[in-house]
C-alpha positions in Angstrom: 88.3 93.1 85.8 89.9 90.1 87.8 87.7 88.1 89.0 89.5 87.1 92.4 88.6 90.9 93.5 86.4 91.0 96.4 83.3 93.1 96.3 84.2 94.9 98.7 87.6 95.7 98.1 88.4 99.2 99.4 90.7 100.4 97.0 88.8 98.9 94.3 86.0 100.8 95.4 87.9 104.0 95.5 89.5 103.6 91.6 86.8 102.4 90.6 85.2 105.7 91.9 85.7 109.0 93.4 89.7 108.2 93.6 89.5 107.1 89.5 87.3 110.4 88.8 89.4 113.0 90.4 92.5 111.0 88.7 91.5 111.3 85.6 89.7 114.9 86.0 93.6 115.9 86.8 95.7 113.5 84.5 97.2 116.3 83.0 98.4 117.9 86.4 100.0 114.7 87.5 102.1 114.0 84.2 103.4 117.6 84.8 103.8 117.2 88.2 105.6 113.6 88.1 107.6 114.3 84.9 110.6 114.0 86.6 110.2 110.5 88.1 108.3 109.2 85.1 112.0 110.7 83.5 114.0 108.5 85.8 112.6 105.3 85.3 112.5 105.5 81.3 116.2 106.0 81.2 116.3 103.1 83.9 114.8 100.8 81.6 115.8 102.0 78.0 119.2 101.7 78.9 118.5 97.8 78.4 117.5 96.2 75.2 115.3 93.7 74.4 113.4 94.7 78.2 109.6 93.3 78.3 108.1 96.0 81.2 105.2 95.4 83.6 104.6 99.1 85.1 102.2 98.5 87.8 99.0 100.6 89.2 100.1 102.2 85.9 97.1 104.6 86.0 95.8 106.7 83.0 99.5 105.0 81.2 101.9 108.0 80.9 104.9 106.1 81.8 103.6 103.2 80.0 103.4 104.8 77.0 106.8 107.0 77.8 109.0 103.3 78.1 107.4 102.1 74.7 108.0 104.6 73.0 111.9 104.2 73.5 112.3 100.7 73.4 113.7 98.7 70.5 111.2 97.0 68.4 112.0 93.4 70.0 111.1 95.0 73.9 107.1 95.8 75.5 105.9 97.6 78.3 102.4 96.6 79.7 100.6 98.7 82.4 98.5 96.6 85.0 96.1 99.0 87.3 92.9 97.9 89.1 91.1 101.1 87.4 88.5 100.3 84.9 88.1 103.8 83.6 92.0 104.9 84.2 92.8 102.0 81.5 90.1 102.9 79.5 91.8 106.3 79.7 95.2 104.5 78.9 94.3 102.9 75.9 92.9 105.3 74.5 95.7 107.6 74.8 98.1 104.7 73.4 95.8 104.3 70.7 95.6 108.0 69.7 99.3 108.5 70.2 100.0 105.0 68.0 102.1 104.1 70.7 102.6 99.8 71.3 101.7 99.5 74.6 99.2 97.0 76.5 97.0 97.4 79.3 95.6 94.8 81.5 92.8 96.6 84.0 93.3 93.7 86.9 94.4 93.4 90.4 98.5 92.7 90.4 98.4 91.2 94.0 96.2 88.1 92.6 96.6 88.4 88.7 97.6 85.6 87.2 100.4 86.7 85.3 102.2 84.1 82.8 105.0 83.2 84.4 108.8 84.5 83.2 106.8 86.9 81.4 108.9 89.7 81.9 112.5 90.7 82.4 111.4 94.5 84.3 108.7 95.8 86.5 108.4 99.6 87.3 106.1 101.7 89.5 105.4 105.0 90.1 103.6 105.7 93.0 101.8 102.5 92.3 102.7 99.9 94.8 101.6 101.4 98.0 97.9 100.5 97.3 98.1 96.6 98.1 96.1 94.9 100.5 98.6 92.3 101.7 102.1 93.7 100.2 103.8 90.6 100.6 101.4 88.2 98.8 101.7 91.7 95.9 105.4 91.4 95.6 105.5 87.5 95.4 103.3 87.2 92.6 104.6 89.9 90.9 108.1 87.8 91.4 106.5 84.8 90.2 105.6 87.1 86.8 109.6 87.5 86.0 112.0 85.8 84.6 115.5 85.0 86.9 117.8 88.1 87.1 114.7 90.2 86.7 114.9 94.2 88.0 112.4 96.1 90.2 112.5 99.6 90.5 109.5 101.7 92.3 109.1 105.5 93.5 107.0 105.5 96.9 106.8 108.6 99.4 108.5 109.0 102.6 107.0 109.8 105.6 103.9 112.6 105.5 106.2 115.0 107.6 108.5 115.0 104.8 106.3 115.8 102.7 104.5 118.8 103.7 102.9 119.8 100.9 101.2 116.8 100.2 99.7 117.0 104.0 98.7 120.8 104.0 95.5 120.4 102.5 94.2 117.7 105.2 95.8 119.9 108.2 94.8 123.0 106.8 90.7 121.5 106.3 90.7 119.7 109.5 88.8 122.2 111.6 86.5 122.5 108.7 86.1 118.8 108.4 85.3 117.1 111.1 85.0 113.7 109.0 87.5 113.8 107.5 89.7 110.2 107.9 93.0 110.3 109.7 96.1 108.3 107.7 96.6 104.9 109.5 100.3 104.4 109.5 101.3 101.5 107.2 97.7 101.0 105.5 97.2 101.1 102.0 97.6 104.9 100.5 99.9 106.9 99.7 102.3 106.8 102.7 102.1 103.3 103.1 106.2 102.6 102.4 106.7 105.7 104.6 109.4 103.5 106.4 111.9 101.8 104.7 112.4 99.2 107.5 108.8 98.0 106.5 109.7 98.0 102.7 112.7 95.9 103.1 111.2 93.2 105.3 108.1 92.9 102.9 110.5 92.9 99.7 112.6 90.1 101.6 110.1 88.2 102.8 108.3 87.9 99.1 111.7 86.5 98.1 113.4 89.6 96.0 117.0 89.9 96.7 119.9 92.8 96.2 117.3 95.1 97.6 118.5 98.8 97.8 115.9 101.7 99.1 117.7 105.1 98.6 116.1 108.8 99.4 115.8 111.1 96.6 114.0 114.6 97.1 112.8 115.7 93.8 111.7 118.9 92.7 108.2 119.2 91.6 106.3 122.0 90.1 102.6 122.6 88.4 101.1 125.9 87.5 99.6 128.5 90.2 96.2 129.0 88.1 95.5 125.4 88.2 96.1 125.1 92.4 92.6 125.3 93.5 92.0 122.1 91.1 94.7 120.7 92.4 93.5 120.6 96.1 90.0 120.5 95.5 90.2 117.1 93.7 92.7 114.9 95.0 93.8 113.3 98.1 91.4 112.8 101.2 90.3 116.5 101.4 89.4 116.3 97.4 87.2 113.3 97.7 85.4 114.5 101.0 84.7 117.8 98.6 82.7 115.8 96.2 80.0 115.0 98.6 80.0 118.4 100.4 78.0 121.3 99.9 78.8 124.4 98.3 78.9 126.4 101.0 81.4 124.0 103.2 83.2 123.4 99.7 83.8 127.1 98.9 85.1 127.5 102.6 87.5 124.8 102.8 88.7 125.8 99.0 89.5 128.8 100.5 90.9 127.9 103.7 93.3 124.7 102.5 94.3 127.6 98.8 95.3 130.1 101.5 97.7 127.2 103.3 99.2 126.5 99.9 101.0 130.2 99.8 104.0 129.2 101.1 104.7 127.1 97.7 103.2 129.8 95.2 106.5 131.7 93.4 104.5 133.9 91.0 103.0 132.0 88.4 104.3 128.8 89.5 103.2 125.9 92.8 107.0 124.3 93.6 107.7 121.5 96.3 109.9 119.4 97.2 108.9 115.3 96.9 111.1 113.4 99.3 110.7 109.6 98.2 112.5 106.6 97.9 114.2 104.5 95.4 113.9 101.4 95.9 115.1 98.5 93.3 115.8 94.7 93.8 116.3 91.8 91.6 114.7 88.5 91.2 117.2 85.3 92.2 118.3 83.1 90.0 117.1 79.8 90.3 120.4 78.4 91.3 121.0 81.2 93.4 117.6 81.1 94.9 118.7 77.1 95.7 122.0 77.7 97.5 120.4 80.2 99.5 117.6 77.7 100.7 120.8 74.7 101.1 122.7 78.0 102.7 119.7 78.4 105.5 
C-alpha cells in the first residue's frame, strides 16, 4: 500500500472495507453489467500499437486484463487501485487466466509513478474517487510520456441516472441514516458536471480536452437483482450492519422499486455517462503556451 496514504483516508477506509467486500462479492455482476464500456475502451487503445496502459482504480482488473490480452507483444497495461483485496483479486485472476498484466495496489493521486512511463491511461468508473482531483490528474500527467491519451467513463448527474438512485430513494423512509450524496465529493457522481471536469482536467495541465455524453445500454440478470441492491452502493453497505428484520424490509421495499427495469428474465437501464479524453502537451507545445500566456 502507498505509504503517503493517511490513516484516515475515507475512501481508503471504504476499499479497504465494506466498499472492497461487496465489490468483490459482485465482480461478476459488474463485468456483465459494464461489458459494454470495458468494450469501448479496449478498441480505444488496441487500435494503437506499441501502447504501455495505466487503467486506474482498475478494481478486481477486468479491463486490465481485457487491454492485455489484445495488445501486441511490445505494449502493457498496468491497473493501479487503492484496494488491497480487489488487486489481490486482480492478480489472481491475471495469473489464472495467464494473461501479462501488472497490478500496483497504491493510491494514483500521490503514487510515485516513473515518469514517461506510459503513452495511455484509461478509467472506468475509476477517477471519481480522488480526494483532491486536481493534484490526481497532475500526477497522473506527470506519469506520461508527451502526446500521451486519456480516456475515462464517469456518470452524469444522479437524475439521469435513475436506476442507480432508486435503491437510496426507495430505502429512505426505512433508513433514517442513511448518508445524502454531497454534490461534487468523492463517489460515484462526483464528475456529474462536466463544467467541473473540464476546469480540473485544465487546470492539472491536460489539453485537447473533449467530454461527450453517451447513454449506454446496460443489462444484468433478474434472479441476481436482490444481490444486486442489497450489496452495493450506500443502501448495500448500510445493509451489512443492519438487522435482519430492517434488512429483509428494505430488500423488499428498494426490489419492489426496481420493477420498472425488470423485462422477464432480464434487469435493463440506461447508463447516461460521459466520455471524456485529453492528451498530454508536448513539451514544446506545453512551452509556447506558457511564452503564449
Amino acid at each position: 500500500m502507498d505509504a503517503a496514504y493517511r490513516g484516515d483516508d475515507e475512501q481508503m477506509r471504504l476499499w479497504n472495507g465494506p466498499a472492497g467486500r461487496a465489490w468483490l462479492g459482485t465482480q461478476d455482476l459488474i463485468e456483465q453489467m459494464f461489458k459494454p464500456f470495458e468494450e469501448m475502451l479496449v478498441e480505444a487503445v488496441v487500435s494503437r500499437s506499441g501502447v504501455h496502459v495505466l487503467d486506474v482504480g482498475c478494481g478486481v482488473g477486468g479491463t486490465t486484463r481485457a487491454v492485455a490480452r489484445r495488445l501486441p507483444r511490445n505494449g502493457s497495461c498496468t491497473g493501479v487501485d487503492i484496494s488491497e483485496p480487489m488487486i489481490a483479486a486482480a492478480r489472481a485472476a491475471a495469473g489464472s487466466e495467464g494473461v501479462p498484466a501488472r497490478f500496483i495496489c497504491a493510491n494514483a493521486e500521490t503514487y510515485a509513478f516513473q515518469h514517461d512511463s506510459f503513452d495511455t491511461i484509461i478509467s472506468r468508473f475509476g477517477v471519481m474517487f480522488f480526494e483532491n482531483p486536481v493534484r490526481a490528474f497532475s500526477n497522473l500527467r506527470h506519469a506520461v510520456k508527451d502526446e500521451a491519451e486519456l480516456r475515462f467513463v464517469a456518470w452524469r448527474e444522479p437524475a439521469e441516472n435513475p436506476f442507480m438512485t432508486t435503491a437510496e430513494r426507495a430505502a429512505a423512509p426505512l433508513l433514517p441514516n442513511l448518508p445524502a450524496r454531497r454534490p461534487g465529493a468523492p463517489g460515484q457522481f462526483a464528475f456529474a458536471d462536466r463544467h467541473r471536469i473540464n476546469a480540473i482536467l485544465q487546470e492539472s495541465g491536460w489539453a485537447e480536452i473533449d467530454i461527450r455524453p453517451i447513454d449506454v445500454a446496460c443489462t444484468l440478470p433478474e434472479k441476481e437483482l436482490v444481490r444486486y441492491l442489497s450489496q452495493l452502493g450506500p443502501v448495500g453497505l448500510i445493509l451489512q450492519e443492519t438487522d435482519s428484520a430492517i434488512r429483509d424490509q428494505v430488500i423488499k421495499t428498494v426490489r419492489a422499486a426496481f420493477s420498472p427495469f425488470v423485462h422477464g428474465p432480464e434487469v435493463r437501464f440506461t447508463a447516461a455517462c460521459w466520455m471524456v479524453s485529453a492528451r498530454s502537451p508536448s513539451a514544446a507545445g506545453a512551452a509556447e503556451e506558457t511564452m503564449r500566456g
